[in-house]
C-alpha positions as CSV (number, residue, x, y, z in Angstrom):
1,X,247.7,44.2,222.7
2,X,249.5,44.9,225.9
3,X,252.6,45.2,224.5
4,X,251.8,46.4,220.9
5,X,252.9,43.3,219.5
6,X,251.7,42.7,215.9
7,X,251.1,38.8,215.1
8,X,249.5,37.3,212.4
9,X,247.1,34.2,213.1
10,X,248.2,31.1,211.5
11,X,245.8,28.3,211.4
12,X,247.2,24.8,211.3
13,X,244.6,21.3,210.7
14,X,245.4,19.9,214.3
15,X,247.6,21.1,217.3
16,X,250.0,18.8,216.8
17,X,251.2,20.5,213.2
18,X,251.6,23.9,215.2
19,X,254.5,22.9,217.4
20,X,255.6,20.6,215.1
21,X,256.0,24.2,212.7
22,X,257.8,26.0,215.8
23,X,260.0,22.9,216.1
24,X,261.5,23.3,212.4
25,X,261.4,26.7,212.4
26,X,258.3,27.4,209.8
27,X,256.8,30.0,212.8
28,X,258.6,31.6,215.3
29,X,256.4,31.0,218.3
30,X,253.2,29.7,219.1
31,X,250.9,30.2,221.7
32,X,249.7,27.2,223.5
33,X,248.7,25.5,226.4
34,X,250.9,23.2,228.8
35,X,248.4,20.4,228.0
36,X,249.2,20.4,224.2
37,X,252.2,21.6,223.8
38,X,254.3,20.2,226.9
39,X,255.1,16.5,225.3
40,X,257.0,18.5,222.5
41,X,258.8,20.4,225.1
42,X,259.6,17.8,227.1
43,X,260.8,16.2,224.2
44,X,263.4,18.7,223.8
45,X,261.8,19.9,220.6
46,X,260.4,23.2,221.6
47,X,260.8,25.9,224.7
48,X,258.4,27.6,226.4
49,X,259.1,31.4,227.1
50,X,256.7,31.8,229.3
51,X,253.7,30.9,231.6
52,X,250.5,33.4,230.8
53,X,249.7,32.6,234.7
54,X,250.9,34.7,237.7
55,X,252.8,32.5,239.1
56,X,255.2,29.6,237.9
57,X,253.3,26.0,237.2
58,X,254.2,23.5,239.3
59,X,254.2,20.9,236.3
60,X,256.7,23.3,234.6
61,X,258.8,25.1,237.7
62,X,261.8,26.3,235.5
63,X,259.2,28.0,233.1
64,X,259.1,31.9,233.8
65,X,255.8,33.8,234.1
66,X,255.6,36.7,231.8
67,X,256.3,39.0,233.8
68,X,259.3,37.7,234.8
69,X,260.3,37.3,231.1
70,X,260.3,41.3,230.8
71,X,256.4,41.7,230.2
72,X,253.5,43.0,231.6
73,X,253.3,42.7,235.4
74,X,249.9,42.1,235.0
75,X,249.5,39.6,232.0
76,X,247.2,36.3,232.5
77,X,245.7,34.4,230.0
78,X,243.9,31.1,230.8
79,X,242.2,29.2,229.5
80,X,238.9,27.0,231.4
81,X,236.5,24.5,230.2
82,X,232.8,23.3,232.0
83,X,230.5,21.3,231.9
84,X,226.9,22.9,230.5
85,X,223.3,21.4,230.9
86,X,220.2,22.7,228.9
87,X,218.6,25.7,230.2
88,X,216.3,24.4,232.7
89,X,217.3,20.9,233.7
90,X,216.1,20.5,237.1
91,X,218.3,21.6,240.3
92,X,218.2,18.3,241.7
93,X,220.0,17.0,238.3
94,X,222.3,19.9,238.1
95,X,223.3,19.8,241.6
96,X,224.4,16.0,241.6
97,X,226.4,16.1,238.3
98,X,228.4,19.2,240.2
99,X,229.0,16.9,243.1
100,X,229.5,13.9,240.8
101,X,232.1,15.9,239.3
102,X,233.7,17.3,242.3
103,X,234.2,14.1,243.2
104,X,236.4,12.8,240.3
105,X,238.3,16.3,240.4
106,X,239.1,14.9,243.9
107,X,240.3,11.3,243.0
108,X,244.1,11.2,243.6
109,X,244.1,9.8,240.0
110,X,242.7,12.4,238.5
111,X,244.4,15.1,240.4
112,X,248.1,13.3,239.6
113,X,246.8,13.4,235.2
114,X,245.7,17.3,235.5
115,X,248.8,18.1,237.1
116,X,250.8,16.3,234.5
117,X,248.8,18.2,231.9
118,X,249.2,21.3,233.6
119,X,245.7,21.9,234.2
120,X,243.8,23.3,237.8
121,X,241.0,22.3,238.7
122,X,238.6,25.2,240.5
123,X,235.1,23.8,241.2
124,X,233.2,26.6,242.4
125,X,229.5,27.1,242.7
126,X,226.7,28.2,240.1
127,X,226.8,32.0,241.1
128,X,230.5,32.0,241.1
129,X,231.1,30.8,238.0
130,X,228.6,33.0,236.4
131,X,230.2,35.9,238.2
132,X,233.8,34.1,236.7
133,X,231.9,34.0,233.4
134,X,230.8,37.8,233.1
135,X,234.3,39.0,234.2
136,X,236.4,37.0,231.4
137,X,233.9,38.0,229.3
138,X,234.1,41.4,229.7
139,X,237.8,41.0,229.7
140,X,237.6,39.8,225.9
141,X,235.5,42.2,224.9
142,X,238.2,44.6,225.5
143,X,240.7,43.3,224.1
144,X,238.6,42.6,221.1
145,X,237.5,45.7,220.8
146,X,241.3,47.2,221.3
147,X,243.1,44.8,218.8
148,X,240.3,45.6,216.2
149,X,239.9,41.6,216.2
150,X,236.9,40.1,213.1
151,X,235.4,37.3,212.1
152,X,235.7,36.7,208.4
């Protein structure tokens, strides 16, 4: 919506048949993420255009950002996944699976496999992340709302 660019949304059965239809040519472009579409690219069978992220990935230095690829200065588009409990579990169990968890995110191991996928890791704190939460949220919303975007 940034740029007025019209696209229609193409839904393929599993990732893997979306870049595998940019590779032959059935779509033009996809958009993707690092995780999922970087063994096809480092296959030699697609090329990314462009990182949605302000800066360059480390996992993918020679990648442009967007705005270095002629668009918007201030285009970024990430994606983030957590990890939810039931609404009232006690703070006691909430607080050690968020250590638990920073922990691992810690492990050499597991640092060297997210930065092969492309992925960052931010642990952050309750508050934060609801605060993180509410602003992509209202972000969305926008955009929604601008690009006129429905559920069928």
């Amino acid at each position: 919506s940034m740029t007025g660019t019209q696209m229609q949304h193409v839904i393929y059965k599993e990732t893997s048949m979306l870049y595998t239809g940019v590779a032959n040519g059935e779509l033009n472009f996809a958009l993707g993420s690092l995780a999922t579409a970087g063994p096809m690219m480092r296959a030699g069978k697609i090329k990314f255009l462009a990182v949605t992220a302000p800066k360059r990935h480390p996992a993918f230095p020679d990648v442009p950002t967007v705005a270095e690829s002629g668009g918007p200065a201030n285009y970024e588009l990430t994606g983030w996944t957590t990890i939810a409990a039931p609404k009232g579990v006690p703070k006691a169990v909430a607080d050690k699976i968020q250590k638990d968890v920073e922990a691992a995110l810690a492990e050499p191991d597991v640092k060297e496999r997210y930065a092969a996928f492309g992925y960052d890791s931010f642990p952050t704190t309750p508050q934060l992340f609801n605060a993180f939460v509410a602003a992509e949220s209202a972000k969305y919303k926008d955009v929604i709302r601008r690009a006129d975007v429905a559920l069928d």
